[in-house]
Each structure stands twice: as C-alpha cells, then as structure tokens.
C-alpha positions in Angstrom: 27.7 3.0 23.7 24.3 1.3 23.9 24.9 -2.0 23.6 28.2 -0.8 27.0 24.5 0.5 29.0 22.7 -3.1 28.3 25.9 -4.9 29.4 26.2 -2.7 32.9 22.5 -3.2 33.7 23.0 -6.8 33.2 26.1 -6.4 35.7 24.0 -4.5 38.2 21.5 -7.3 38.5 23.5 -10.3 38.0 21.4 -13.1 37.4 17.1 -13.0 37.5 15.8 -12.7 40.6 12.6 -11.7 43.0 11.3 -8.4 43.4 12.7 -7.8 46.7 15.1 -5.6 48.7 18.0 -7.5 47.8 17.1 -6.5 43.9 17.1 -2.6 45.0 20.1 -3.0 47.2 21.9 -4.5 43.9 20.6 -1.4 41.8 21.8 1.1 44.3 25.3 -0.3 45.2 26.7 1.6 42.4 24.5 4.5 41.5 25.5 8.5 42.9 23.8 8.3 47.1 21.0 10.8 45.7 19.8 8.0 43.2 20.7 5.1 45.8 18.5 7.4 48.5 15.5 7.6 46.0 15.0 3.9 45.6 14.9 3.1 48.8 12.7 5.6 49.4 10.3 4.0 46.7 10.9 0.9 48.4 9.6 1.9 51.8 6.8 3.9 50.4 6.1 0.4 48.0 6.4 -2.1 51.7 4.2 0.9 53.3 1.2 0.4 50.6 -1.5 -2.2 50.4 -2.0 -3.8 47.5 -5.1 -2.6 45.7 -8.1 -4.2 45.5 -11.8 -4.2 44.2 -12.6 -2.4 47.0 -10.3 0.6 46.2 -12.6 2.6 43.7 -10.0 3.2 41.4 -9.1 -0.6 41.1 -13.2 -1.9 41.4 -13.5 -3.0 37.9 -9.5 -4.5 37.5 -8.7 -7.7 39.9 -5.0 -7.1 40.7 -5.1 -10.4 43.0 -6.2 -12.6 39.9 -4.5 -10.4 37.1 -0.4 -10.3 37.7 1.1 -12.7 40.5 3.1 -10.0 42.0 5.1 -12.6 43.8 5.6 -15.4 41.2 7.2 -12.9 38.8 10.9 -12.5 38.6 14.1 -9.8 37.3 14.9 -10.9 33.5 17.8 -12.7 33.2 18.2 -12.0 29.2 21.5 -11.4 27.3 21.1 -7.8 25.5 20.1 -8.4 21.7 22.7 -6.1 19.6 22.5 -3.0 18.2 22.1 -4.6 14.8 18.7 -4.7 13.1 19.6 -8.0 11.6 19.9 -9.5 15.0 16.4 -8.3 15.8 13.1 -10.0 16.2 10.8 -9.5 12.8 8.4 -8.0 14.1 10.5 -5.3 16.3 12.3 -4.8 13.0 9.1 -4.4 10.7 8.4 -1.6 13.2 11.2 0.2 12.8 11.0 -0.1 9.1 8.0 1.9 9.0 9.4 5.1 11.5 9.6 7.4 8.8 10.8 10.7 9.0 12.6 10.6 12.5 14.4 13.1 14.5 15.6 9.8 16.1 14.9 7.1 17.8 15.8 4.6 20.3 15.4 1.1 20.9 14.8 -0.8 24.4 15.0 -4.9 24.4 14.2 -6.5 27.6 14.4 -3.2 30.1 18.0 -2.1 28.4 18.4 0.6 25.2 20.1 -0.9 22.6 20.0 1.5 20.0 19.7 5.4 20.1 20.0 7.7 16.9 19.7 11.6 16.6 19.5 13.3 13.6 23.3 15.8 13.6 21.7 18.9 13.4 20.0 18.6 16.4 22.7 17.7 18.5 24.9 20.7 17.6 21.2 22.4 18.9 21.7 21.2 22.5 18.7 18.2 22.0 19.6 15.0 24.5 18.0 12.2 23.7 19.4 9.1 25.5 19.3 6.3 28.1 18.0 7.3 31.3 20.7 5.0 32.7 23.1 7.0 31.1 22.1 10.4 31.9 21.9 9.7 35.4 25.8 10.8 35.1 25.2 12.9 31.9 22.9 15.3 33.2 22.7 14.4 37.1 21.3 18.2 37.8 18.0 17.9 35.6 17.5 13.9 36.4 17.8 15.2 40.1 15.3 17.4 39.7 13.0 16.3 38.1 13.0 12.4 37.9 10.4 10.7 40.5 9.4 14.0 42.0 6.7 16.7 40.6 5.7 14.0 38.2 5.4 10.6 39.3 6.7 10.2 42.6 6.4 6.4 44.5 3.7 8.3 47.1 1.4 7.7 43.7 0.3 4.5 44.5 1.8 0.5 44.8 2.5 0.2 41.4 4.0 3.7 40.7 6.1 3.0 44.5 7.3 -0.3 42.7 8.9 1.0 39.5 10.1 3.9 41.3 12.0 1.3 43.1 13.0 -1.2 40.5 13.5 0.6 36.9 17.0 -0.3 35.1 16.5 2.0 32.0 14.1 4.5 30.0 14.5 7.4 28.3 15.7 10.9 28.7 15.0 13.9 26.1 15.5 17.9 26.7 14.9 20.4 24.2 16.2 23.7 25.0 14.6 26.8 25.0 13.0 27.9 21.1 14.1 24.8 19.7 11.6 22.9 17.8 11.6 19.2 16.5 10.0 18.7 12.6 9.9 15.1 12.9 8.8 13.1 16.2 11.3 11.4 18.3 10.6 7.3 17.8 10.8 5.2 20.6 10.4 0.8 20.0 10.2 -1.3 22.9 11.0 -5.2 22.9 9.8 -8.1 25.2 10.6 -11.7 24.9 10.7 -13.3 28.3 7.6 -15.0 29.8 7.3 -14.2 33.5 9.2 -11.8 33.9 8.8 -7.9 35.3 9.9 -5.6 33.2 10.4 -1.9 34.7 11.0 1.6 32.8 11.1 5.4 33.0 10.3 8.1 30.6 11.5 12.1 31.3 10.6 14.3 28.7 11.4 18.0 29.7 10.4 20.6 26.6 12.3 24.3 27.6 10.0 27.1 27.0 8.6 27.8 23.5 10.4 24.5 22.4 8.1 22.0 20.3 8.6 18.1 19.7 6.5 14.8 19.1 7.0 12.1 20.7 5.7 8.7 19.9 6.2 5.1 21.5 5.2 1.8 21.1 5.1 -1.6 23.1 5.4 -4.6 21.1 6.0 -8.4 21.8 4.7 -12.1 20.7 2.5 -13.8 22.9 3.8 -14.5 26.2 2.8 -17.9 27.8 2.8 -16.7 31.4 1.7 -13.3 33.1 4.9 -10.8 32.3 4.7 -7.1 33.6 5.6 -4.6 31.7 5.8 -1.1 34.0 6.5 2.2 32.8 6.1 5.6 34.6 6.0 8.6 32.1 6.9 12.2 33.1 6.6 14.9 30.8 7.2 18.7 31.4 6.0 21.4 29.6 7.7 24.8 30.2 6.0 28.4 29.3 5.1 28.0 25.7 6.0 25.0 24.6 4.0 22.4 23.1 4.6 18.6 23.1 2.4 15.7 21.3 2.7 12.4 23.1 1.9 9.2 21.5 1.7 5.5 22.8 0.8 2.7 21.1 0.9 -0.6 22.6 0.8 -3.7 20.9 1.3 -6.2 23.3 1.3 -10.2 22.8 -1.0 -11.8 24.8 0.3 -13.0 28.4 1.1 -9.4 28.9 -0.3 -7.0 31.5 1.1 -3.3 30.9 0.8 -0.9 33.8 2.0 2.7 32.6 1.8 6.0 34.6 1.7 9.3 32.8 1.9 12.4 33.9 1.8 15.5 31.9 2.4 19.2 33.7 2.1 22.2 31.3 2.7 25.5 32.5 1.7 28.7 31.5 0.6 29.2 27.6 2.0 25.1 27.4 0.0 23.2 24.6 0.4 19.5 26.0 -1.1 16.7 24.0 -1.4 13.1 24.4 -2.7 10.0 22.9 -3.1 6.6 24.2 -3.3 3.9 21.8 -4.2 0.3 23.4 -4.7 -2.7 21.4 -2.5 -5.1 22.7 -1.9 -6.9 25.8 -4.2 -9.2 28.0 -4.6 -6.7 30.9 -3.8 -3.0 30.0 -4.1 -0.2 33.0 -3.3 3.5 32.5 -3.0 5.9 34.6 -3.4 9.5 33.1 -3.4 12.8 35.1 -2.9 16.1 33.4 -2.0 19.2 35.3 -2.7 22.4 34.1 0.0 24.8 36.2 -0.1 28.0 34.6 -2.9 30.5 32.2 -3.3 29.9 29.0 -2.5 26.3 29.6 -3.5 23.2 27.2 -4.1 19.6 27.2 -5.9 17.4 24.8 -6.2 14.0 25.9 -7.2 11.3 23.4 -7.5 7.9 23.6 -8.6 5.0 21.6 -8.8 1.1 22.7 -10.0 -1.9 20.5 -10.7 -5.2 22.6 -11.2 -8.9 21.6 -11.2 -12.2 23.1 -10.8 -11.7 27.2 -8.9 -8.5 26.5 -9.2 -5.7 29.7 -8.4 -2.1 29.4 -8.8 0.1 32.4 -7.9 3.8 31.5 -8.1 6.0 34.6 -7.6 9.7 33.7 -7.6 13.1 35.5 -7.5 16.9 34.5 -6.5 18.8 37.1 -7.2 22.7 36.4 -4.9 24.2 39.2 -4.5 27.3 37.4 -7.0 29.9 35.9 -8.1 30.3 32.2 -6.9 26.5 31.0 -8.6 24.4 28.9 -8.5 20.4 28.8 -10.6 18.3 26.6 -10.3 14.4 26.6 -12.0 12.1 23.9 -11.3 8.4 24.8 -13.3 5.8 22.4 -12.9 2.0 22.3 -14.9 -0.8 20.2 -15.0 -4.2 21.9 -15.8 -7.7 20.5 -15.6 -10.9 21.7 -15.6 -11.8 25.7 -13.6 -8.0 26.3 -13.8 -5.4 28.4 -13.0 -2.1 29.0 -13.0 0.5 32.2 -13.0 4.5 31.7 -12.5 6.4 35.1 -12.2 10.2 34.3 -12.4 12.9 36.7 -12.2 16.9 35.8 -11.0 18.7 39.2 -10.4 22.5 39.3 -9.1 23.8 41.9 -10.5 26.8 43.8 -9.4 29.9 42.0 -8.9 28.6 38.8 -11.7 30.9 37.3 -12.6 30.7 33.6 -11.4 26.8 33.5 -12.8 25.3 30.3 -12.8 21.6 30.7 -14.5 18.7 28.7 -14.8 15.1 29.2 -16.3 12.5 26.8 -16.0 8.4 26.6 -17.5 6.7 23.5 -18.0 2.6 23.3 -18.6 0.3 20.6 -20.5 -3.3 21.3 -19.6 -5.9 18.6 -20.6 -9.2 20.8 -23.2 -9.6 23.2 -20.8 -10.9 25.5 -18.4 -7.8 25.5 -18.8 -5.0 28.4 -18.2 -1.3 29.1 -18.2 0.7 32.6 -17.7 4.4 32.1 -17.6 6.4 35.3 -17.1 10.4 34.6 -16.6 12.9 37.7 -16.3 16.0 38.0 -15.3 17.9 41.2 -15.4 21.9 40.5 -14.3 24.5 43.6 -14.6 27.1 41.3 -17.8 29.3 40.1 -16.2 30.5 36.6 -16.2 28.0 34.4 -17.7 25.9 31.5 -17.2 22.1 32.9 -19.1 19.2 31.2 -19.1 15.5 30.9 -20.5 12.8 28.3 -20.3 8.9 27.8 -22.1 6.5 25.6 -22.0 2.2 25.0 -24.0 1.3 22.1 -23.9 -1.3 19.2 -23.2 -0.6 15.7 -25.7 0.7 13.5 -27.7 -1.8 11.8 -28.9 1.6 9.0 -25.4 2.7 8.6 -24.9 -1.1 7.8 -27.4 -2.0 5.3 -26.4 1.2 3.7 -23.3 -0.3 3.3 -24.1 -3.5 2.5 -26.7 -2.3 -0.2 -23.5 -0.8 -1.9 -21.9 -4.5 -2.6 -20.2 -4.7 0.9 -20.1 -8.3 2.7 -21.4 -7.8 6.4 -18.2 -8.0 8.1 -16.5 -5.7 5.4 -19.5 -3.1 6.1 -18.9 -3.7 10.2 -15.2 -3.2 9.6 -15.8 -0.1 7.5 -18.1 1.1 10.6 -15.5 0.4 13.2 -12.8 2.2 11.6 -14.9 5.3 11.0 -15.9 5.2 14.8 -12.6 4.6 16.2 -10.9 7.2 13.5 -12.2 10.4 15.1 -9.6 10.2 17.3 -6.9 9.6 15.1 -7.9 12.7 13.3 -7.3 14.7 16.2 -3.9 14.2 16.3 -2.4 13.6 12.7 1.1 12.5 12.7 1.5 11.2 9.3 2.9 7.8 9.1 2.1 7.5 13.0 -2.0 7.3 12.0 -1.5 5.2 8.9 0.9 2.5 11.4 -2.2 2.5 13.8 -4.7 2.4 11.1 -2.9 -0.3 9.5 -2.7 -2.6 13.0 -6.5 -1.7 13.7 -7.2 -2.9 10.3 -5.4 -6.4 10.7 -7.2 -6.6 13.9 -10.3 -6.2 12.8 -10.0 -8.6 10.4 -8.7 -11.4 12.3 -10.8 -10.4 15.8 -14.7 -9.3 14.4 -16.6 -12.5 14.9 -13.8 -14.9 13.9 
C-alpha cells in the first residue's frame, strides 16, 4: 500500500515544478471539493501575505530574503525509493536500526510514506497510524475536522499559508478513548534532492485518557543548494490524555527546516514536547502551546547545538486560555564556531485564567568567541492569580569545572565535551525515552567531537 500512495503523489504532480497555482490546481484536481476548497484557501491567504522580513519582530534576527530563495526552488521530481530497507540510503537505514521497541513506525522519502508498520495488537484496538494522503479517504470526518483548522490553519503566517497550500503527505495517528501506547510511535524522514521544497503534515489526535509517544526525526546528507523542508505539526490532546512529542532533526547542510507545531490540551491533558535541533544550516520553529481546559499541562523542552554558520531560531508561546494550567519550557543550546541561535518565548494568559502557573527559561553555552545568542522572553499576563516568571542566561564554559576535569587526566577538549554534555543533558533528563536519549546523546556526542574547535 505505501509504496501505491508514493506512486499517486508522483501522478498528482507529474513532473517538478514551481511553487505556483498551477502546482495546487494539480493537487486538488483529484482530491474530495472540501480538501480541493482548503488549498485554495491556503493559497489565497499565502498570495494575500507579505513575505516576512527583519522588520517583522518575529523574523528580526532570521533573514528570510537571504536564507531560502522562495522562488528559485522547485516540486521534487524523485522516483519513490521502495519499501525495502535494503534499497535505502545508509544512513536512513542505520536510523531505523536503532528504533527499538516500536509501536510502529513509518517512513517518508522525498515528501511520500514508503513504509508504515503497527504493532497487531493495536490495530484490533482501533489505533490508525498512516499516510495523511491516505486517510484523507480513510477517515475524511476527523481529517475534516481537524486538519488545517484549530491547529495550524494558513491565517498563521506565509510559511504556515504555504504548506497549507502545497503538502503531498504526512502522517495521521488516533488513539481512542483509554487506550494507551507502551512503546512510542517512530516516525524517519528522508531527503535527497538539492533545491528542492519539500512540504508535510503531522495530525496526532489522542481520545481522552488515551497515552502515546511520539518521536520524529529529519535526516539527510548535505545538500549542495538551499532545499526546504516544511512541516506543520498539529497535535490534540483530549480530557486526560497525555502525549510526549519528540523531534530530532539531523539535517545535512544546505537545508533550511521550517516546522510549525501546535499543541492544544484540554482539560486534565498532560501535553509534552521536545525539540531536538542539530542539523540543518537554517533551522526555524515555531511552537505555541494552548492550554484549553483546568488541570491542563505542557512541558516544553528544547535543546539546540550549533557549529560552523549554523542558525536556529526557536519562537515559542504558552498560551494559558484556561484557569489552573501549568506550562514550564526549558530550551538550552551550546554554540561553537561562527553559529547562532534565536529564542523568542512569550507566556500569555488570558484574562480569567486565575491560578495559571507558568515558567519560562533559555540557557546558552559560548564555545567560540565568534558564536552568538539573542534571547528575548515576554510575558503578557491579563490575569491577577497567578505565579508567572521568566529567566535566560549566555555564558562560556567554566574554566573551574574544567581544570577540575582536566586535573583528573582529562585532555581539554575531552573535559569541554564532558562539560557540554552535562549542560545540554538536563533536558534530556526531562523527558526519558530510553533508546530515544541514548540516539540523541550518541549524535551530540559525534558532534561534539567533530565540531568543538576542529
């Protein structure tokens, strides 16, 4: 069946081609009219928006106009790889060899699922896990609903208006009501053309009291021109549930990967994420958390290490909407070489969301006198009850913490790697998913000892 969706998406665009109406009008031709409708909505709302700029406060510190050519990109023109792991790219496959204890997975290469797995027993539970290509006539009723709407609708901004517009595949998973997940749900994404756009939707809806983890991660070589990698995340949270969401991207260079998340939890929800960037040449997420209902949760974590000209530009929001929530975001990052990173957070409660407890903290690491780090936390409170607070820091390393070190038989970079790790593992600790924290400890590790002062 997957390899039957990667062949009709191929169909639906024909060859490569511009991101323009004629691209959309190809999409729609043979998609239900609510689905046809939608896109060009996204299109109109996408023609209807400038571009941002540096003078957009959200965008001040990321150059769009120097950092992805919009207009010299194109639609992949790619022949599907097959759902055989032999056929696969090394490093897509060493990536699936260490996805341990999976309730399933699923594999996208180029924009298209190739591979999707689910573990029997939760099938015969009512779990969907699948391509969102294909559950647009699987499950038209909850994609209706709930796809480009509460979540991420185009009206977001250019970006979000664009993928909206243009997506050819993601992934859809429901778990029903009570049902709970013991092993996360493993999603690998491929991609291998240079210059291209690459466009993709996540829907995760958890029924009440239902439990899952969910973890995804980017990868790709290098890329010798600018390629786009978009991807607009929507995750729901009923009454009681509680979700863990987990994206690591490891990006070749060349890339720039624009993702939009958006988390709603509703009342008694426990909705966690965690953001993972250490790939990429240009990295930009967007991150708002809505808290919808009492009793509400959301941890927010977030960890970023930088070399070279590396950017990263994390812009998050917790919006307290409802009373008695709580939100608490930790987002830390080391940078070396000629890198950079951005941290935009804002903390808004709403008025009449009494007894809010909200927290907001940004932590930066200098290895190189040549790497930088803006941090920018907000808050905006319309209410009088509630324990609100903000904190951000950029310092070097600690030359005591390394002599100590050092004084033990360490080499100075093994004692600065040793330090790095430490800093950067709070947040890993946070949110332990087994082989999930040893995968991004590993990669952090090989990192670090190609990228510290090489």
């Amino acid at each position: 069946m997957a390899e039957a969706v990667a062949d009709r998406v191929g169909q639906r665009w024909g060859a490569g081609g511009r991101l323009d109406r004629e691209a959309v009008e190809r999409l729609a031709a043979h998609e239900p009219a609510w689905l046809a409708e939608r896109r060009m909505h996204a299109w109109r709302v996408y023609e209807a928006t400038p571009m941002p700029d540096t003078h957009h406060e959200e965008w001040r510190h990321t150059d769009l106009a120097h950092k992805l050519p919009l207009d010299a990109l194109r639609i992949p023109d790619v022949e599907p790889l097959p759902d055989d792991q032999r056929a696969w790219p090394l490093l897509l496959r060493r990536a699936m060899e260490e996805d341990e204890d999976a309730a399933g997975h699923l594999v996208l290469a180029d924009g298209c699922v190739v591979h999707t797995d689910i573990r029997t027993d939760l099938t015969s539970r009512g779990v969907v896990l699948m391509s969102l290509r294909e559950a647009v006539s699987a499950h038209p009723k909850l994609l209706r609903e709930h796809l480009a709407t509460q979540a991420v609708p185009p009206e977001e901004g250019k970006l979000q208006a664009l993928n909206a517009t243009l997506w050819t595949d993601g992934v859809f998973l429901w778990v029903p009501r009570g049902v709970r997940l013991e092993h996360p749900v493993r999603v690998t994404r491929w991609y291998s053309e240079p210059g291209a756009a690459y466009f993709s939707r996540t829907l995760i809806v958890a029924e009440p009291t239902s439990e899952l983890a969910y973890v995804d991660e980017a990868l790709s070589d290098d890329l010798d021109e600018t390629t786009l990698t978009s991807t607009a995340v929507e995750v729901i949270a009923r009454d009681g549930a509680r979700v863990r969401y987990v994206s690591v991207q490891r990006l070749g260079r060349g890339a720039f990967y624009q993702a939009a998340q958006r988390t709603l939890a509703e009342g008694d929800a426990t909705l966690d994420t965690l953001n993972v960037s250490l790939g990429a040449s240009t990295t930009r997420v967007d991150l708002n958390a809505r808290l919808l209902g009492p009793g509400a949760e959301s941890n927010m974590l977030g960890l970023y290490f930088g070399d070279g000209d590396q950017h990263f530009d994390h812009n998050t929001s917790q919006d307290h909407v409802a009373p008695a929530a709580r939100s608490d975001l930790l987002y830390k990052g080391a940078l070396d070489g000629a890198s950079r990173s951005v941290f935009r957070g804002v903390i808004r409660v709403a008025k009449g969301a009494q007894q809010t407890d909200a927290y907001q903290t940004n932590r930066n690491l200098i290895l190189s006198e040549h790497a930088r780090a803006d941090s920018l936390p907000k808050l905006e409170i319309n209410a009088d009850d509630v324990k609100c607070s903000h904190g951000a820091s950029v310092g070097q390393l600690d030359e005591e913490s390394l002599f100590y070190l050092m004084s033990r038989g360490l080499t100075h970079d093994q004692a600065e790697r040793l330090v790095v790790i430490g800093f950067l593992g709070e947040v890993m600790q946070r949110l332990p998913l087994g082989s999930v924290s040893t995968k991004v400890n590993r990669v952090i590790e090989e990192k670090l000892r190609i990228g510290v002062h090489a």
